[in-house]
Structure formats: structure tokens, C-alpha cells
N, C-alpha and C positions, 0 to 999 in steps of 0.2 A: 408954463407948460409942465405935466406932473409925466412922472414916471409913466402913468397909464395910458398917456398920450405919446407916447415916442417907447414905452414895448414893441411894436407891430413892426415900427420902422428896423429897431436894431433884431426883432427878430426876425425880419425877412432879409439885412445884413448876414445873419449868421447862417442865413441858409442860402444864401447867393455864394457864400465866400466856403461854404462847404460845397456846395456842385462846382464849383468852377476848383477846388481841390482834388474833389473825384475822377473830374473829366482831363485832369492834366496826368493822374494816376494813372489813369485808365488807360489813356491814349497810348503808354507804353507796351501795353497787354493786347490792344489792338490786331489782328493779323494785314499784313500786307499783300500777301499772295495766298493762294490755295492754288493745289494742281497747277502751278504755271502760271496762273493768270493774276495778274494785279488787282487789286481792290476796287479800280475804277471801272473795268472790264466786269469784275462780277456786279456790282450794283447796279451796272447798266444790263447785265443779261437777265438779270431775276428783278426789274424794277417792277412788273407785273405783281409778284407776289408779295414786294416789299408794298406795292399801296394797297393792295386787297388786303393785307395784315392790319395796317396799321386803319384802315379803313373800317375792319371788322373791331379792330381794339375801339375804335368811336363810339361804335354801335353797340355795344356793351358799356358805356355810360351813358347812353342814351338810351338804351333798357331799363337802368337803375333810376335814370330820372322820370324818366315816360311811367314806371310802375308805383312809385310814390304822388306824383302831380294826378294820375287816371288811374292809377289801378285803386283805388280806396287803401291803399294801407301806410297807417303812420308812420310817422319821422323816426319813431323810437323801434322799428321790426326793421329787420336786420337782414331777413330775407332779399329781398329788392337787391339791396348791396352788394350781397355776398352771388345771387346769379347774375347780377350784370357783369362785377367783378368777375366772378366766375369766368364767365363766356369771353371778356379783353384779354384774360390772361390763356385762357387754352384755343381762343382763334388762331391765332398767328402760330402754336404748336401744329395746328392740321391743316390749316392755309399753303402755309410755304412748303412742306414737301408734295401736298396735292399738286397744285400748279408745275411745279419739277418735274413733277412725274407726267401730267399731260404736255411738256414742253417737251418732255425725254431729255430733262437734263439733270445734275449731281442734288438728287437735296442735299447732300453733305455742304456743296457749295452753294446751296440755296440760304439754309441755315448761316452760314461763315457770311454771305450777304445780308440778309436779315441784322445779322449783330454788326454789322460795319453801320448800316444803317440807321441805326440806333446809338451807335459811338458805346458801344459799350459790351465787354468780352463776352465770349459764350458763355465762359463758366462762371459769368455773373450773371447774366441775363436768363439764361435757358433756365435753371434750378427757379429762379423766382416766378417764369410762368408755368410752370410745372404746377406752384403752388396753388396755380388754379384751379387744375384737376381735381382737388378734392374739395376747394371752395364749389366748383360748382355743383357735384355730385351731391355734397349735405345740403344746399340752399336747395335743392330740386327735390331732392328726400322731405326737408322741411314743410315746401310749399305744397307740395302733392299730398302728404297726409295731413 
């Protein structure tokens, strides 16, 4: 057995044993309460918005795959990626306070749900789907002209 056969293995090693580093980090940064309520309390009042999030993040890689398999356009165009990614990363931005607001409850603590949810702080989580906003802005500019 060569090196090139056991690559894959030790490098999915090193990337197991980096997230389960992260997630031990993280879990410190975690919030427990907001307004009062404990963590379990909000995941359960805002689970609506947590699966319509994570439901619409699916459906943005299922965009990206659906637009390379049917839409005619090659492996190597970059477009397809960048709006499906696009769209996973700024769904759950407009999902969860939409929802909040027709439940008439805190997006603040919709959001503080949302990142429980995901095991992972806001001020780690929120900035990186942020970064979708402008992924999907250029990918829509790209494919329209």
C-alpha cells in the first residue's frame, strides 16, 4: 500500500480531528441563555425557522447541482457555484428574522437560535453567510449579462 493509497485516509484523519477541535472551542463561545430563556427554550420556539433555514441552505446546493447536470453549463464555469452558494448562504440571513417577525417574536433571539442550532457562535457563523451576499449579487450580475 503506497502513500497515494492511505493520503484520503490520513487526510480525512486531519480533518475529523480539526472539527471535533473547533467544536470543543466553540462550544465555550456558545450562548446559554438570551432574554431569560435557555437554549432549549429558544430552539424549541424558533424550530420553524431553524428547518426552513437549513432547508433553504439544501436547496441552494441543489441549485448548483440541478444548474451543471440541466442547465448546459460546464464543470469548469463557476457561475452555477457561486449562485447556489450564493442563495445557502444568504437564505437563512432572511428566513429567520422573516419568520420572527410573522410569529411576533425576537429575531435577535431567532438568530441566537439559528447559531445554537448549528453549534457554532454568531460571530462566527453570521460574518461567513454574510459572505454570500455578494457571492450571490456577482454570480446573478455574471449569468444575466
Amino acid at each position: 500500500m503506497g502513500f497515494s493509497e492511505i493520503h484520503p485516509i490520513l487526510s480525512g484523519l486531519a480533518g475529523a480531528f480539526v472539527a471535533s477541535l473547533l467544536y470543543t472551542l466553540w462550544a465555550k463561545w456558545l450562548p446559554t441563555e438570551r432574554n431569560g430563556k435557555p437554549a432549549s427554550t429558544l430552539l424549541l420556539q424558533h424550530r420553524l425557522a431553524i428547518l426552513l433555514s437549513n432547508g433553504a441552505f439544501f436547496v441552494g446546493f441543489g441549485i448548483t447541482f440541478s444548474m451543471y447536470i440541466w442547465g448546459g453549463f460546464p464543470s469548469n464555469d463557476w457561475r452555477p457555484l457561486g449562485l447556489g452558494m450564493g442563495f445557502a448562504f444568504c437564505a437563512p440571513l432572511a428566513i429567520v428574522p422573516s419568520v420572527a417577525f410573522i410569529r411576533r417574536c425576537s429575531p435577535t433571539e431567532a438568530y441566537v437560535a439559528y447559531a445554537l442550532s448549528q453549534k457554532t457562535p454568531g460571530f462566527i457563523l453570521y460574518p461567513l453567510l454574510f459572505l454570500g451576499v455578494p457571492l450571490l449579487v456577482i454570480s446573478v450580475i455574471h449569468l444575466v449579462n
